[in-house]
N, C-alpha and C positions, 0 to 999 in steps of 0.2 A: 415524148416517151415518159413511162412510170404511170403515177395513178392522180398526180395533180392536172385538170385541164384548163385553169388559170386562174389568176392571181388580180384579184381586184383590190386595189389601195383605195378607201375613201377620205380625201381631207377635211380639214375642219371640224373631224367629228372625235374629240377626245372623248369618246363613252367610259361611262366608269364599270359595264357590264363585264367586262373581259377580264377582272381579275390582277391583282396585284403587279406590278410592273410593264403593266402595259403602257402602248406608247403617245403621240397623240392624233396618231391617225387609226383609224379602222383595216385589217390586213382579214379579206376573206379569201382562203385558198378554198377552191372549187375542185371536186374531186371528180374523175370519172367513173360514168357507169355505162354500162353494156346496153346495145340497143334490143331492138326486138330480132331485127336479121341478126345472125355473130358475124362477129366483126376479127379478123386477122391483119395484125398490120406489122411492118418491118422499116427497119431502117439502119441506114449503115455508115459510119465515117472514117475518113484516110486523112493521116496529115503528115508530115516529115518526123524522120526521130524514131521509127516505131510509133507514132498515133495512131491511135484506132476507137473506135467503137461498134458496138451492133447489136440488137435488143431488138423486141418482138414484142406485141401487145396483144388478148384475146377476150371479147367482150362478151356478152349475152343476156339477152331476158327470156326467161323461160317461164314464161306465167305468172307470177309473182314473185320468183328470184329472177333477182340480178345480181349480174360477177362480173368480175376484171382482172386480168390477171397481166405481171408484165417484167418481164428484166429484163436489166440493160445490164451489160458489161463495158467496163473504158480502160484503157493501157497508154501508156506513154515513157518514152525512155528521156525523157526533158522538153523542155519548151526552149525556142532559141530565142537570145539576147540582141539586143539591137548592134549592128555593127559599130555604132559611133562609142560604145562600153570603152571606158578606158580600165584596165586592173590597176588592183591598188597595193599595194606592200603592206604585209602586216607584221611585225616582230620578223621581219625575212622572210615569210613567206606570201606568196599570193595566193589567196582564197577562193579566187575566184578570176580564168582567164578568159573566159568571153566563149564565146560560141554558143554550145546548146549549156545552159544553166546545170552546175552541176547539182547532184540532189535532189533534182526537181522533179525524179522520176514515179510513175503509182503505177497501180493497179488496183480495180476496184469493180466488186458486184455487188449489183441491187436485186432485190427481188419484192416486190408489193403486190399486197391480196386484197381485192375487196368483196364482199359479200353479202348481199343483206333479200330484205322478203317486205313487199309494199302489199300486206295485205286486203287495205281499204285507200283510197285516196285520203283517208285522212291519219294515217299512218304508216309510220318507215321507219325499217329499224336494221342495220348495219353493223360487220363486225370487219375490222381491216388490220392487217397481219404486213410488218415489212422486217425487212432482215439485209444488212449490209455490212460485207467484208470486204477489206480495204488493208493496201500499206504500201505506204509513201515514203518519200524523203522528205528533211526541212535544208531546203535552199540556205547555206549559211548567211550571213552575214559581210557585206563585201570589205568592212571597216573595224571588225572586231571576232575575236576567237574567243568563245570560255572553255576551259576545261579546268576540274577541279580532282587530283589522285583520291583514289580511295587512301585516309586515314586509319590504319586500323581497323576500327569497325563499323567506322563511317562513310557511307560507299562514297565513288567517285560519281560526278556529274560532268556534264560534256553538252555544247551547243553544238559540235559534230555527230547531229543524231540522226535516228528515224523512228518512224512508227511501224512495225514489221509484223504489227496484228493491232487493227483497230475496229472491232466488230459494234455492232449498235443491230436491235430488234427488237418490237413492241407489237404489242397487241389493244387496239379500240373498238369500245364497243358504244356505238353511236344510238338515241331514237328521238324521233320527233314524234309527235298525239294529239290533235286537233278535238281536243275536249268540246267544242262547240264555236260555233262562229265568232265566239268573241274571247274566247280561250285557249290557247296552244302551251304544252307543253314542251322540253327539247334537253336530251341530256346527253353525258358523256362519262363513259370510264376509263382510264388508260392502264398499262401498266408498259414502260421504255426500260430497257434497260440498255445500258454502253460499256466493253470495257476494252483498253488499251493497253501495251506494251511500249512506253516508252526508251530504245536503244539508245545509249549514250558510247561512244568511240574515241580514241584517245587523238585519233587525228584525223586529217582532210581525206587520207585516202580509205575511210571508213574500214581497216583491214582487222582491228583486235575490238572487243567488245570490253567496257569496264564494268559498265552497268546495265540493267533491265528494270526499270521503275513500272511499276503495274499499277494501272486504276482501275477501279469498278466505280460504277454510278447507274442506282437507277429510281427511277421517279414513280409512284404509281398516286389517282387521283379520281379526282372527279370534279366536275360542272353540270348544275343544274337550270335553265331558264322557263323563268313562266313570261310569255307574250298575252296582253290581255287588251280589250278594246271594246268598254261598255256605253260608249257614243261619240258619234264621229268625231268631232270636235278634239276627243285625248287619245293615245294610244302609252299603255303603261308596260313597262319591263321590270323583273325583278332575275335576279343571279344571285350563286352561291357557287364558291370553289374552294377545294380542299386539294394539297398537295403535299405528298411526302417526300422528300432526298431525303436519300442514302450515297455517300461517298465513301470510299475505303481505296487507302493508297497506302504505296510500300515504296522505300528509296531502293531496293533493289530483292532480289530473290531469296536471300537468308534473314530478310527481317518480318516479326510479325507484320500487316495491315492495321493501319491507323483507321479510326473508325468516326464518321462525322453526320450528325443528321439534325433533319430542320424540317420543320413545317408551317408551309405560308397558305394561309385564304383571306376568301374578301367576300363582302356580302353587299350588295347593290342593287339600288333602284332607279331607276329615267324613266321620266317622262314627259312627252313631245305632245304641244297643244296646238290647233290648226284655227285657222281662220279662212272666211270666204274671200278675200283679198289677197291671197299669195303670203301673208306671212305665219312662218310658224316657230314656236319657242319651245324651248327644250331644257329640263331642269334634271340632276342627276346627283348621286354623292355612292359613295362606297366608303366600309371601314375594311383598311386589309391589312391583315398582320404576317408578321416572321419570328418564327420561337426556333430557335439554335439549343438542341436537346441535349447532343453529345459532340466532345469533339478532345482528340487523341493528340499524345506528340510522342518524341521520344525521348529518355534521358539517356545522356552519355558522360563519361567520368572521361575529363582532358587532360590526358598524361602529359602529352606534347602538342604540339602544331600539329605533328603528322601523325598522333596516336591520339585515337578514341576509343574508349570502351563501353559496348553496351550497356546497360543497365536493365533496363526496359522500360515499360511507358509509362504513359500517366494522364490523367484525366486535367484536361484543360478548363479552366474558367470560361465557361458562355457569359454572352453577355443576354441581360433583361428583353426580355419580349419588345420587339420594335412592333409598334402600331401606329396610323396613321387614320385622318378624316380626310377624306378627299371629294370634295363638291366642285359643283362645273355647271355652267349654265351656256347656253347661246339663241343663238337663230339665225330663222333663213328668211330671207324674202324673195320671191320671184313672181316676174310679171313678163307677160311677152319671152323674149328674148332675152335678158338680164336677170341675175341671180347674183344675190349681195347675202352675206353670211359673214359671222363673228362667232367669237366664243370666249372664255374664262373657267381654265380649268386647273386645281390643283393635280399635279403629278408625283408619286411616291414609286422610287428602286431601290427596293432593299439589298444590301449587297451577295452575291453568290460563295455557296460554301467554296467554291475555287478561289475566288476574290479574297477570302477571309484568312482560309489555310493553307493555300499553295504553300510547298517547300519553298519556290523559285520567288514567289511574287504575293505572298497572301499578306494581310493586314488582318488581325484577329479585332482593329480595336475599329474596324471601318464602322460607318455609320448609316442611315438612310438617306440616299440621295432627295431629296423634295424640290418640288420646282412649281410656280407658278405660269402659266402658258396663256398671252392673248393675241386672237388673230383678229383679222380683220379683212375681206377681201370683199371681189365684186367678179363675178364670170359673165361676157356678153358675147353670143352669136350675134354678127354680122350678116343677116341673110344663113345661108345654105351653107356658106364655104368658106366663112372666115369667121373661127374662136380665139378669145383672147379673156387671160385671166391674170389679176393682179392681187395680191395680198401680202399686207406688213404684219408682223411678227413682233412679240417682246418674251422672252422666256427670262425669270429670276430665278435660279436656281443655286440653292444652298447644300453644300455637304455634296459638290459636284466628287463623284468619283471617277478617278482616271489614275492612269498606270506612269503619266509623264512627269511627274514632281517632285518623287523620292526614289535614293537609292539605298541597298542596304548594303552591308559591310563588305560584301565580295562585288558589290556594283550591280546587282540586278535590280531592275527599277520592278516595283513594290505599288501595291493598290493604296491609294490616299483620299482625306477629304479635303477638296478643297473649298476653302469657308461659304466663300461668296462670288458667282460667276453670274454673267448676263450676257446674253443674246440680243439683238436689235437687227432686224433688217426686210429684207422683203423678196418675194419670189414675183417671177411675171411670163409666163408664155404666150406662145399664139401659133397657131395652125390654120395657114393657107392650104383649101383645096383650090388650084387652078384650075381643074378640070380631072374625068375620071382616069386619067390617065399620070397626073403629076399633081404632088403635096407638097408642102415646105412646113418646116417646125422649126420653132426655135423656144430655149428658155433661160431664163438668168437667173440666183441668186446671189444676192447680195447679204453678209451676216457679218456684225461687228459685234465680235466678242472681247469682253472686256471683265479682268479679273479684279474685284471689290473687295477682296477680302483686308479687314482690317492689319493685316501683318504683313502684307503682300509686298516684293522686293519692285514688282513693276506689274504693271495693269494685261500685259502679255498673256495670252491665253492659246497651249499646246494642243495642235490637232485637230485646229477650226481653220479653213477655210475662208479668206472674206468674199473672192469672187470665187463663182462656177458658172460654166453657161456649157449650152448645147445647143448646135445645128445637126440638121434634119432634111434630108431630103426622098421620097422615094417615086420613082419615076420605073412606068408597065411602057415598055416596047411599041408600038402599036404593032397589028397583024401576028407579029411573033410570039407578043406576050412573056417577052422575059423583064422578069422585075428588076431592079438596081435598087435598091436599099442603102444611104450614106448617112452614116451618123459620127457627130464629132462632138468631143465633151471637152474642155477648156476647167484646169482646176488650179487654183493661186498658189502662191506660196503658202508653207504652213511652219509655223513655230516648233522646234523640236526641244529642243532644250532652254529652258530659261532660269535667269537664276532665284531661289526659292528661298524660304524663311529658314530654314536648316542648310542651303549653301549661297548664299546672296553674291559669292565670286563668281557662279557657276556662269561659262561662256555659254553666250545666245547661239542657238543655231537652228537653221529653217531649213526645207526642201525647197526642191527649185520650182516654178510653177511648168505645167505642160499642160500640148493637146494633143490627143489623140485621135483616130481618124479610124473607121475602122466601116467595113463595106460590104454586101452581101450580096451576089447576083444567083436568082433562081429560077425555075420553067416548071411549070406544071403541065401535067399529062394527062387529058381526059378525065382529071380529079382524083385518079387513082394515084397518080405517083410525082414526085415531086424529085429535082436534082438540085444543088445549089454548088460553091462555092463561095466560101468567106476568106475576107482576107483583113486582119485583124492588126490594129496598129499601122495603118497602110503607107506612112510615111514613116516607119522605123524610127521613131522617137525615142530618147536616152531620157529614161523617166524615173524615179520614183519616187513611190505612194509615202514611204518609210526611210528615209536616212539610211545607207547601207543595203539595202534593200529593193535592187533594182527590177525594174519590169518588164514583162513580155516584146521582144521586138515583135517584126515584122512574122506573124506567124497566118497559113494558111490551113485552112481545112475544105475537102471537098468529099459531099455528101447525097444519101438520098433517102429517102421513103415512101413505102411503097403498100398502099390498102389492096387487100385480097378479096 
């Protein structure tokens, strides 16, 4: 449902086409469009709690336009916690006693439009329109409570919150132009906008409000591509993108809007040379910058602890234009059955105006994350029915940012650089098909992060993973034709706290490692309609992703959808 119809990740391929903070795989979401019959389709889910869903999708080509049109609605009054949840005591109270999570509850509508006119086969041009309203809880914390009184005139803040208006809707206007067979054109313009109501509450049973913090955000831009290809042997790419933020936030309803804005582009070229022998080389660079225009705080005169007085704002020190060179080179070989590929790519994240000025967690002095990325791997078919794929990794990354290494004066951990971090490891899958009826999968990663920085209290690195793996299994009924779908993911232990250059006492503290298990049986009907049943965490595992912050027990859903 909605207007994505999938999602293709290609590895190996750190292109520098995509603009500023990109990452080092390639992510194309594939959009739907209307066929030549229209198309009506439904779909609908039940699960415990109040879960639900049910959405409708309507397609069409009517001569040279096509459309799609589609909302979903979803509701849920909590998700349930694994019975083995032990609660925990916090300053007296317990935060959280097991059952269905408390706070965990939403409600939330989509709606997505797409629209466009394919005048000539060698032109199409698209405009797509989405809009979603939404409002949640934030599941507290099972090991800690913040609340902060309003001072005066300093409002109150509270980790007993919700989001009770969190709306987001944009508008794209998409075209591609086949200038001639050896020239394509391809561009974009957007304009996003988001804005939210952060609720802050003075306690667990969410009953008084203290505060209402409001953000606005919204992005508007563009991206240009020329694809060109003047003998077989090269094919050439060139990009340009241009993007604006705007951020504007208030700590609560009687204070002006803080005002923040920034403008990042990149401008890049790759190009991929071929050979009659299966090998091909690929060379690339981008320069992309981040210019911080404006950005707001507030003063306040501190009578007391518990007295502050307005003043009003004031314009904050931006820091110098961040820019970067980022070059990248690789290749591919394949022959028969076997495909061996590498690459060497600089990578540049400049940090986000949230990252920078958050109230809760900004760093105004962060800096460009940069990192150096090499891979190395080999993909080989086995016949018909056995793939298998291995590749080592080395990432050097300097000015890592991450939210785990400092805290600020009321204990909230705070965006930081951390000097010098490395990556080292390797990934490896493989996929049995046994026959058309049953497949097996599996895969592993293995990643030893290790922190270098010259000041560093211990080589420990927050929020890396060294092992993960997944099994795979999916098996079709014979005669009956109901599928079984079984997937299990295995994730290590992770570093939460370690001690840092600013607290070198601080106690080490990690998550536990788990796996999870999680299952899907379905039956299709004459192609038109489909039932299923999921049953998600299926041995009720006591997990979490986050210290404090525990995960979804044994939760079930049963569903259908149904083309008209």
């Amino acid at each position: 449902m909605g207007i994505i119809s999938k999602i293709e990740i290609t590895k190996n391929a750190p292109s520098v086409l995509y603009g500023a903070n990109a990452q080092i795989a390639v992510i194309n979401v594939v959009t739907k469009k209307g066929t030549q019959k229209p198309s009506l389709s439904l779909q609908g889910e039940i699960g415990e709690n109040g879960t639900y869903s049910g959405g409708l999708s309507h397609g069409n080509q009517i001569g040279a336009v096509n459309y799609w049109l589609s909302y979903l609605h979803e509701e849920s009054d909590g998700w349930r916690m694994s019975d083995d949840f032990e609660p925990t005591e916090v300053k007296g109270k317990i935060l959280e006693d097991g059952g269905f999570r408390i706070n965990s509850d939403y409600k939330k509508d989509k709606f997505w439009a797409r629209m466009g006119i394919t005048p000539t086969t060698d032109s199409e041009y698209f405009v797509s329109f989405h809009i979603m309203d939404s409002e949640f809880g934030h599941p507290l914390a099972t090991d800690y409570a913040k609340y902060f009184p309003k001072a005066g005139d300093k409002p109150a803040f509270s980790s007993y919150s919700r989001f009770d208006d969190y709306r987001d809707w944009g508008v794209d206007l998409s075209g591609k132009h086949t200038i001639s067979s050896a020239l394509t054109l391809r561009g974009k313009l957007f304009y996003h906008d988001h804005q939210d109501v952060y609720v802050s509450y003075d306690g667990p049973d969410f009953d008084t409000v203290v505060a209402e913090s409001t953000y606005k955000d919204n992005f508007v831009g563009g991206s240009l591509f020329g694809d060109f290809q003047f003998a077989d042997m090269h094919k050439g790419h060139v990009s340009l993108h241009f993007k604006q933020d705007t951020h504007e936030g208030r700590d609560d309803d009687y204070l002006p809007y803080n005002k923040y804005e920034a403008y990042t582009g990149s401008i890049g070229t790759e190009h991929e040379f071929f050979t009659n022998f299966g090998l091909a080389l690929y060379a690339g660079a981008s320069y992309d910058w981040f210019d911080i225009t404006e950005a707001q705080d507030y003063v306040y005169e501190k009578l007391s602890s518990s007295n502050y007085v307005f003043e009003g704002q004031t314009d904050m020190e931006t820091p110098s234009t961040m820019s970067e060179f980022n070059p990248m080179a690789g290749f591919t070989w394949e022959k028969d059955q076997i495909k061996v590929y590498g690459s060497v790519a600089k990578k540049t994240r400049f940090p986000t105006l949230g990252q920078l000025y958050s109230s809760s967690s900004g760093n105004p002095d962060l800096t460009a994350e940069k990192s150096i990325n090499y891979t190395l791997g080999v993909t080989k078919a086995f016949g018909k029915r056995v793939t298998a794929d291995v590749s080592g990794f080395y990432h050097d990354i300097s000015g890592w940012i991450s939210r785990d290494y400092v805290q600020n004066l009321v204990g909230d951990d705070v965006y930081s650089n951390v000097e010098d971090v490395s990556m080292l490891g390797f990934e490896t899958s493989v996929k049995v098909v046994f026959c058309d009826y049953f497949s097996v999968n599996a895969n592993y990663t293995y990643n030893h992060a290790k922190d270098e920085s010259d000041n560093r209290v211990t080589d420990k690195v927050a929020g890396v993973p060294e092992n993960k793996y997944g099994l795979g299994c999916a098996l079709t009924i014979p005669k009956v034709l109901v599928k079984v779908d079984l997937q299990g993911i295995y994730v290590d232990t992770m570093y939460e706290d370690l001690p840092t250059p600013l607290d070198p006492t601080n106690e080490t503290t990690r998550s536990d490692d788990y796996f999870i298990l999680n299952t899907r049986i379905s039956k299709k009907f004459r192609d038109r309609m489909s039932v299923y049943v999921s049953l998600n965490n299926l041995l009720d595992e006591d997990y979490e992703q986050e210290i404090g912050f525990p995960g979804e027990g044994r939760n079930f859903r049963v569903g259908f959808s149904l083309d008209l």
